[in-house]
C-alpha positions in Angstrom: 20.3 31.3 -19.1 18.6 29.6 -16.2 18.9 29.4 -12.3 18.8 26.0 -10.2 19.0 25.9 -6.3 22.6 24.4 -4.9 23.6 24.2 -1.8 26.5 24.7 0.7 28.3 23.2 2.5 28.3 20.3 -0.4 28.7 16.8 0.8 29.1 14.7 -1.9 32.0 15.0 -3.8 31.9 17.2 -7.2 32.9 15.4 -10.3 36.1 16.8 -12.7 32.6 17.8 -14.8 30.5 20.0 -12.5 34.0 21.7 -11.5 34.9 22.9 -14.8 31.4 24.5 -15.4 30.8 25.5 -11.8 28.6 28.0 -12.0 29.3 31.7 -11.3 27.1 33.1 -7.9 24.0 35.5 -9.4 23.3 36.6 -6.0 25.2 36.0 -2.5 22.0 37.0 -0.2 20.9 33.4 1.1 17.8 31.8 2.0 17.7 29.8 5.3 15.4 26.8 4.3 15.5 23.5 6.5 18.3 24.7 8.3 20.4 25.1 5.1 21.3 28.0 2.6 20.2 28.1 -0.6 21.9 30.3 -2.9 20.4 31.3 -6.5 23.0 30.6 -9.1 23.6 30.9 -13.3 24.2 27.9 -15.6 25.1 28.1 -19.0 22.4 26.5 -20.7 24.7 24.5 -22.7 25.6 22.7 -19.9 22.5 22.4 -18.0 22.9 18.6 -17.9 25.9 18.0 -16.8 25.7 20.0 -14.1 22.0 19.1 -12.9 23.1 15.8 -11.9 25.7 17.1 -9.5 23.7 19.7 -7.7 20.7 17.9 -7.3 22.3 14.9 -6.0 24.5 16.4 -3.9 21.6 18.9 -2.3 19.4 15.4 -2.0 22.3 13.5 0.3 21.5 16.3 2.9 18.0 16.3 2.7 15.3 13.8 2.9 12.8 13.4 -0.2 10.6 15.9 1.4 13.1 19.3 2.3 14.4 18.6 -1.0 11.8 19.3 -3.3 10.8 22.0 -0.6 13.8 23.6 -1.2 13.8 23.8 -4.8 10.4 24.7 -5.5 11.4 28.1 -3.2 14.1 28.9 -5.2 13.4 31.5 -7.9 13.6 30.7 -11.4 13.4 27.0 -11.2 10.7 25.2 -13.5 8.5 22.1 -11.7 9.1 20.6 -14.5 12.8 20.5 -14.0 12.1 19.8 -10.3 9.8 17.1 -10.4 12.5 15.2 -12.8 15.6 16.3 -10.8 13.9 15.0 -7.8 13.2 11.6 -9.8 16.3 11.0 -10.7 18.0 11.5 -7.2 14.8 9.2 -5.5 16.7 6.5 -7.4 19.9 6.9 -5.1 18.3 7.5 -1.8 16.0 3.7 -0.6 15.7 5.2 2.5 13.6 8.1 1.7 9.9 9.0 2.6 9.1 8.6 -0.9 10.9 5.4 -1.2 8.8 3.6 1.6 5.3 5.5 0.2 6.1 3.0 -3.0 4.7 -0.3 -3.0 5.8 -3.5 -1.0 4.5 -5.9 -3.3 6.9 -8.8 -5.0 6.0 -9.1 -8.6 4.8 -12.8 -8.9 6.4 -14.4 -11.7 4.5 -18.0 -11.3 1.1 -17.2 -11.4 -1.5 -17.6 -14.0 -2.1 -13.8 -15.8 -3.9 -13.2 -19.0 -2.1 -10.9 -21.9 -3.0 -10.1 -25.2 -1.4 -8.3 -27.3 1.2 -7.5 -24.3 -1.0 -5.9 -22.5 -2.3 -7.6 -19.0 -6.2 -8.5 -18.6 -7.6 -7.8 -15.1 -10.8 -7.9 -13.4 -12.5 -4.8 -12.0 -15.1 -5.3 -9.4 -16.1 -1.5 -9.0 -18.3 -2.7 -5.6 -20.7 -0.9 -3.9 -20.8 2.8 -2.1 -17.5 4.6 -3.3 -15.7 2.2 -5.3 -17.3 2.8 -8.8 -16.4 6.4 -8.5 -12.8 5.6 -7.4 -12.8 2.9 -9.9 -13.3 5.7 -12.8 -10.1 7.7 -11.6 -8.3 4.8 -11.2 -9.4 3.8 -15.1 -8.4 8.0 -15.9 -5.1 7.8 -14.3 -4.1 4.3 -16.0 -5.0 5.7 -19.5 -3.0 8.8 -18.6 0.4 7.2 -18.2 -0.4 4.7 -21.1 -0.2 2.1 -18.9 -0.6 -1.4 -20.5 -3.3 -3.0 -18.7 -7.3 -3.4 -19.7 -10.0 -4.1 -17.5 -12.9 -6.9 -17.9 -15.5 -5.5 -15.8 -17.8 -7.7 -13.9 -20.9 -6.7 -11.4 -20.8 -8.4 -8.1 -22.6 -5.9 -5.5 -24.4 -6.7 -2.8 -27.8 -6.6 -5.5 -29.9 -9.4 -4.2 -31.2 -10.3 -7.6 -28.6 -13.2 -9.1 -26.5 -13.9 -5.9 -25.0 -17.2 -7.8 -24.9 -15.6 -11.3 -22.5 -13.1 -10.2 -20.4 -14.7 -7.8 -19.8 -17.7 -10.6 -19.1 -15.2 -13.0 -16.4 -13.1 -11.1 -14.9 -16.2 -9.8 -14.6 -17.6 -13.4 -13.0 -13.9 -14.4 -10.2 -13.8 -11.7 -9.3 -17.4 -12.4 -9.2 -16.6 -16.1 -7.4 -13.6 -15.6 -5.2 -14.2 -12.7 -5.2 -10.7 -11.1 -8.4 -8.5 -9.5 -8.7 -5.0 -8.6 -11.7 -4.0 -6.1 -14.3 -2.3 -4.4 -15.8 -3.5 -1.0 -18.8 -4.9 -1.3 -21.5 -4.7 1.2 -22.3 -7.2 3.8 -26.2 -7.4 4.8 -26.6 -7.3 8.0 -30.0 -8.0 8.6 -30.2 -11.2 6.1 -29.1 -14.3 7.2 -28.7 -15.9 4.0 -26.7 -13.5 2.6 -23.3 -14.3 3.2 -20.2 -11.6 2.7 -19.0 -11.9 -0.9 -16.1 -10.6 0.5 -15.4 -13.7 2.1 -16.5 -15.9 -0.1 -13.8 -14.5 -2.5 -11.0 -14.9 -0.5 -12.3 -18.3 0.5 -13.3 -20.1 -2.7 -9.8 -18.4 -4.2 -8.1 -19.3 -0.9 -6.2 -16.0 -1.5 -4.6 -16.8 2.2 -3.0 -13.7 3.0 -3.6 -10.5 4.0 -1.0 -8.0 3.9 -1.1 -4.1 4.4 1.3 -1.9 4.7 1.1 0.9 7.1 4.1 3.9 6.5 3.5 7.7 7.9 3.6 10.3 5.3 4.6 13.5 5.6 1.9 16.6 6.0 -0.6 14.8 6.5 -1.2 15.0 10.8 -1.1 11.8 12.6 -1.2 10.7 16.3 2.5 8.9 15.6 5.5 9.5 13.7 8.0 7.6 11.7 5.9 4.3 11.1 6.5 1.7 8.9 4.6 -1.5 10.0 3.7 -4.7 7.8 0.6 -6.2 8.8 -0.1 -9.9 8.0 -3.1 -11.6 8.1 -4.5 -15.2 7.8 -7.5 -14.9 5.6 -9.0 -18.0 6.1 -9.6 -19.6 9.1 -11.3 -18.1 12.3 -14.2 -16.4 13.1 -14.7 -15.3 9.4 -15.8 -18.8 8.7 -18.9 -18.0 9.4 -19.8 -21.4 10.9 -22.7 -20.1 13.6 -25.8 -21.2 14.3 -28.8 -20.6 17.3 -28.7 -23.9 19.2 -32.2 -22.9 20.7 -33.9 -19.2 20.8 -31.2 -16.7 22.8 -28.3 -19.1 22.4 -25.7 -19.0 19.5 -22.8 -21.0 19.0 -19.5 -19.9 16.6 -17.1 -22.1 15.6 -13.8 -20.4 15.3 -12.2 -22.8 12.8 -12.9 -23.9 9.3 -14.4 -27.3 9.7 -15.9 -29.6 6.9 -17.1 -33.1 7.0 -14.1 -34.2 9.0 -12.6 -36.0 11.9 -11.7 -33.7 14.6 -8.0 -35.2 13.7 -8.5 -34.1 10.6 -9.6 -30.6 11.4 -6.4 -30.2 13.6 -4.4 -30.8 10.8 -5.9 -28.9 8.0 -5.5 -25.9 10.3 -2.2 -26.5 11.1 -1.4 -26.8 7.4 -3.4 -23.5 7.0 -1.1 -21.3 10.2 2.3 -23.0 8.6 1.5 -21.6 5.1 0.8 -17.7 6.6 3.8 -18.2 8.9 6.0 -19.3 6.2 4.3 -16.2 4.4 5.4 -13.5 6.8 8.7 -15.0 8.0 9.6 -14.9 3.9 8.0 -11.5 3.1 10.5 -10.5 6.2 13.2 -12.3 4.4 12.8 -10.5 1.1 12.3 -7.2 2.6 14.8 -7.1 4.5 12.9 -6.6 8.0 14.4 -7.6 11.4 10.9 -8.9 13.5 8.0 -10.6 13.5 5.8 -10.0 16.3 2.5 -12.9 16.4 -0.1 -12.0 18.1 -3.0 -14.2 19.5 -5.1 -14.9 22.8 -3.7 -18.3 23.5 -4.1 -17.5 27.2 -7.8 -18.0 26.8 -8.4 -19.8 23.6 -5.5 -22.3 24.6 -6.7 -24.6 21.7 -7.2 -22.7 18.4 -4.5 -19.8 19.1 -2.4 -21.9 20.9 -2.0 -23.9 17.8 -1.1 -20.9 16.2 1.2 -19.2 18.7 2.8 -22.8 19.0 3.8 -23.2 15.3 4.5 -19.6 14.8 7.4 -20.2 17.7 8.4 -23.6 15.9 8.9 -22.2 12.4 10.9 -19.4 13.6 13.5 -20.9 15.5 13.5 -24.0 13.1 13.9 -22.5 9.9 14.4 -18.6 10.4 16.7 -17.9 13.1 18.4 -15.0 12.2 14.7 -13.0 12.4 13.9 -12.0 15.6 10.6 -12.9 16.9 8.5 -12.2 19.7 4.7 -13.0 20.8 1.7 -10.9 22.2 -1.4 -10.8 23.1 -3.8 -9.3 21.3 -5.4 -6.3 23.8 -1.8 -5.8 24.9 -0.8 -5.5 21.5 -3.2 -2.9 21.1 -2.4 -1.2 23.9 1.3 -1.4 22.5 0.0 -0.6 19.0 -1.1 3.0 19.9 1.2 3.8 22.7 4.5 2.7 20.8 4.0 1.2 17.5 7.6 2.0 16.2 8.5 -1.0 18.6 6.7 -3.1 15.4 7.5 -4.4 12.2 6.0 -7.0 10.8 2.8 -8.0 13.1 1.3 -12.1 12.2 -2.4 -12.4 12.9 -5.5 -14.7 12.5 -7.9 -13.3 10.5 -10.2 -11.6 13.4 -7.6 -9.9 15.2 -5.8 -9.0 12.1 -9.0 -6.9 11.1 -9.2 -5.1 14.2 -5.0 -4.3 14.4 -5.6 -2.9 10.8 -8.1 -0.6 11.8 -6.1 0.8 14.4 -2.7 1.0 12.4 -4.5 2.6 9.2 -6.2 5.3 12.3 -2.6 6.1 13.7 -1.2 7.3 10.2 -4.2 9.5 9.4 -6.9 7.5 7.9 -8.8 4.8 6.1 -8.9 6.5 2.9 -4.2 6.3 2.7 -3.9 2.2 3.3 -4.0 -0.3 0.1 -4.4 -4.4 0.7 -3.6 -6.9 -0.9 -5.3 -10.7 -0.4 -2.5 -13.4 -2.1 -2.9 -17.0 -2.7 -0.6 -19.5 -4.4 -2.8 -18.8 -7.9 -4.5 -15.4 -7.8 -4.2 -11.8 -5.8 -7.5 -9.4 -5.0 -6.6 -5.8 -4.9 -8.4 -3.4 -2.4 -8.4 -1.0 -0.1 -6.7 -1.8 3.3 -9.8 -1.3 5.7 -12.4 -2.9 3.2 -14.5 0.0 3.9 -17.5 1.5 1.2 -18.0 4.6 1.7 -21.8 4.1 1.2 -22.5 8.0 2.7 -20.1 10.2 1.2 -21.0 8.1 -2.4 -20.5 10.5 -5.6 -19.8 13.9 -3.2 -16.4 13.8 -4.5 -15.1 14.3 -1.1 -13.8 10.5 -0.8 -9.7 9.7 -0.4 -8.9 8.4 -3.8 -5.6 7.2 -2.1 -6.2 4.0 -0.8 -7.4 3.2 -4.1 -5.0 4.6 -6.3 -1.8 2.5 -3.8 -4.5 -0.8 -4.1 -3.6 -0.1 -8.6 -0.1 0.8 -7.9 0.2 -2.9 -5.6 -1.6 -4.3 -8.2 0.8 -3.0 -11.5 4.0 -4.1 -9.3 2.6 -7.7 -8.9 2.3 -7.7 -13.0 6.0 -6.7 -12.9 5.2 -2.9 -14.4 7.4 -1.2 -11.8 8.1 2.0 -13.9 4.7 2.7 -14.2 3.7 2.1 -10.6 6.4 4.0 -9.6 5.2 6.8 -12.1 1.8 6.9 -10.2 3.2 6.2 -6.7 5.9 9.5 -6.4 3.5 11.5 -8.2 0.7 11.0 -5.8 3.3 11.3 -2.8 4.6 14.8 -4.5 0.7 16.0 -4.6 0.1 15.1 -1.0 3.6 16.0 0.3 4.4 18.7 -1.6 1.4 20.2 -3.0 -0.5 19.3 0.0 -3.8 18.2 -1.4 -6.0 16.8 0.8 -9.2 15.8 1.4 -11.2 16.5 4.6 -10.5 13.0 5.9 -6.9 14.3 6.8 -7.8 18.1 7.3 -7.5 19.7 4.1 -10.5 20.4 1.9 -9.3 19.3 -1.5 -11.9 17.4 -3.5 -11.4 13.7 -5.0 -11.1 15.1 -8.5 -8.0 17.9 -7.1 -6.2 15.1 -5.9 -6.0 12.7 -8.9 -5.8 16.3 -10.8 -3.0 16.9 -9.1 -1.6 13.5 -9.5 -1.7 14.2 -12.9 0.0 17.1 -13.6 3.0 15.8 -11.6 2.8 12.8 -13.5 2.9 14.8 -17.1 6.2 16.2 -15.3 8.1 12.8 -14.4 6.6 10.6 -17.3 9.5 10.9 -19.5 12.1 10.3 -16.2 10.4 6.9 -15.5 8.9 5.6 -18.8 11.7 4.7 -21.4 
């Protein structure tokens, strides 16, 4: 004999199956949970099956991802385990659900160059510097956990002063072999001149041209907004990140805001037109295959008339030439911050050059609780860079085990639904939602005072629970 949590008044309609072996009522006293009752009941355990599908489905039509699994852990008698996979199977029905939009955004990319052997995918693992080797480890545990087919080529690039070309060569010639990078931020000197952000020079010499992250609230953890689900694209190439300065005489610097070689100045226009069509065409298609509604670009054009009026300009051209049933709309960048924190649910996809783009990430990853919760991706036509949204190290809370392993764990999960393993990034993305939703594990960045190990722990456990639900 065991007990299961229904629910009353049923909305979905019960099949000719889960009338016949309706179960009998153990106990009429109710529980008022979320506004419904819950009311302990008897199954014959011969028909445990048929019937869970019913139940579970039907109590998950009222309720979002969240109440439901709040619902049935309070219900006595009922087994995580069977909660964990009754919950799986109804997530499948419901797209809509918190859990659903935790998962990750990433199109699998079926034309780029990846390394197997042996069917199992090769990537690159740049631990970084400050926090990254530790969350790189738990990454590592969780991915041997679940079984999961990839293996990692490690290569050092930190900010190590010692063989600056060495390494850099070396990593590049890894991610092109491999196709596919997972990383740690590395750390940009401030006070040497010569040393110039790896970071950067990745993206650049890889020309991984976008930047996307994707900001979505989660529930428990205590934000300043509610209800967010915001795409944030980024032009990785161009702009102030060139890092084309130089101190004309002593107290006067100039910055050139575009990318430009040993050109004409015809020339540069075009290459950087060529360079804002491609991350147009980027976000208006990611809208496209995600089915989002707007696109929102925002620049300064008002003041640098030239280089973001470029931009604004064929941003407005693409969208009404070749996407007209998106709607789009344009900003500028302080008011879009302004609008960012005030009433960001106005937002859905947000198109930025690569300076402001930095700076609106900040600010979006802030309004849903953190750094430490955000993944990012950087994309090219070739190779993809995993990371963490805010590209931040961690350098002062290094090996404390106090650090968010989130943001790392979503930059794996982005990472395994680009190689097309969507079971198993699924696997890891519901079961770290479940640990911070329902288990509510959190570190001290979001007000709890869970360790780094509790959470990927955690993670675990509920991942022991759903493994056979999501890997066949």
């Amino acid at each position: 004999m065991s007990q299961i949590g229904s629910c009353k008044p049923c909305i979905a309609k019960e099949s000719q199956t889960a009338r016949m072996y309706k179960p009998q009522i153990k106990n009429r006293k109710s529980k008022k949970i979320v506004g419904f009752h819950i009311i302990s009941i008897i199954v014959l355990q011969r028909d445990r099956k048929k019937v869970e599908n019913e139940y579970l489905h039907s109590l998950y039509l009222m309720l979002s991802a969240t109440q439901f699994s709040s619902c049935l852990l309070r219900t006595n008698g009922i087994s995580s385990k069977y909660v964990y996979r009754g919950l799986a199977r109804s997530t499948q029905c419901v797209p809509d659900s918190d859990m659903y939009r935790f998962r990750s955004y990433v199109l699998q990319q079926k034309q780029a160059k990846l390394a197997k052997y042996g069917g199992r995918q090769m990537v690159t693992l740049l631990a970084g510097d400050g926090i990254g080797p530790e969350m790189i480890g738990h990454v590592k545990h969780i991915f041997a956990h679940a079984n999961v087919p990839v293996d990692f080529e490690e290569t050092p690039l930190t900010s190590n002063m010692t063989h600056l070309d060495t390494d850099m060569e070396y990593a590049l010639l890894s991610i092109k072999r491999n196709g596919v990078a997972l990383k740690g931020n590395i750390e940009t000197k401030f006070d040497v001149p010569q040393f110039k952000s790896r970071n950067v020079e990745l993206r650049q010499r890889l020309d991984l041209y976008a930047n996307v992250l994707h900001c979505v609230s989660i529930p428990s953890i205590p934000s300043r907004q509610n209800n967010l689900d915001i795409l944030i694209i980024r032009e990785n190439m161009e702009g102030e990140y060139s890092g084309l300065e130089h101190e004309a005489k002593k107290g006067v610097v100039e910055s050139l805001k575009v990318i430009i070689s040993l050109l004409t100045c015809l020339q540069v226009a075009i290459v950087t037109r060529k360079n804002i069509e491609r991350i147009a065409r980027f976000a208006f298609e990611y809208a496209v295959s995600h089915k989002r509604k707007k696109v929102t670009a925002v620049h300064k054009a008002n003041i640098q008339k030239l280089a973001d009026g470029l931009f604004l300009r064929v941003c407005k051209e693409i969208a009404k030439s070749e996407y007209p049933q998106l709607q789009f709309e344009s900003m500028i960048v302080d008011n879009a911050s302004m609008q960012l924190v005030s009433c960001p649910q106005q937002f859905d996809i947000i198109l930025l050059p690569n300076l402001y783009g930095n700076i609106i990430s900040n600010i979006a990853c802030g309004l849903i609780g953190g750094a430490g919760l955000v993944s990012g991706v950087n994309i090219g036509s070739e190779y993809a860079v995993f990371e963490t949204g805010t590209r931040g190290r961690g350098t002062e809370i290094a090996g404390k085990n106090i650090a968010n392993p989130t943001s790392f764990i979503r930059a794996s999960v982005d990472m395994l639904k680009y190689l097309g393993l969507d079971s198993y990034a699924n696997l890891i993305s519901d079961s770290l939602f479940l640990a911070l939703t329902e288990r509510h594990i959190h570190t001290v960045d979001i007000g709890g005072t869970a360790k780094t190990s509790e959470v990927v722990d955690v993670t675990l456990e509920i991942m022991n629970q759903l493994r056979d639900t999501y890997i066949q």
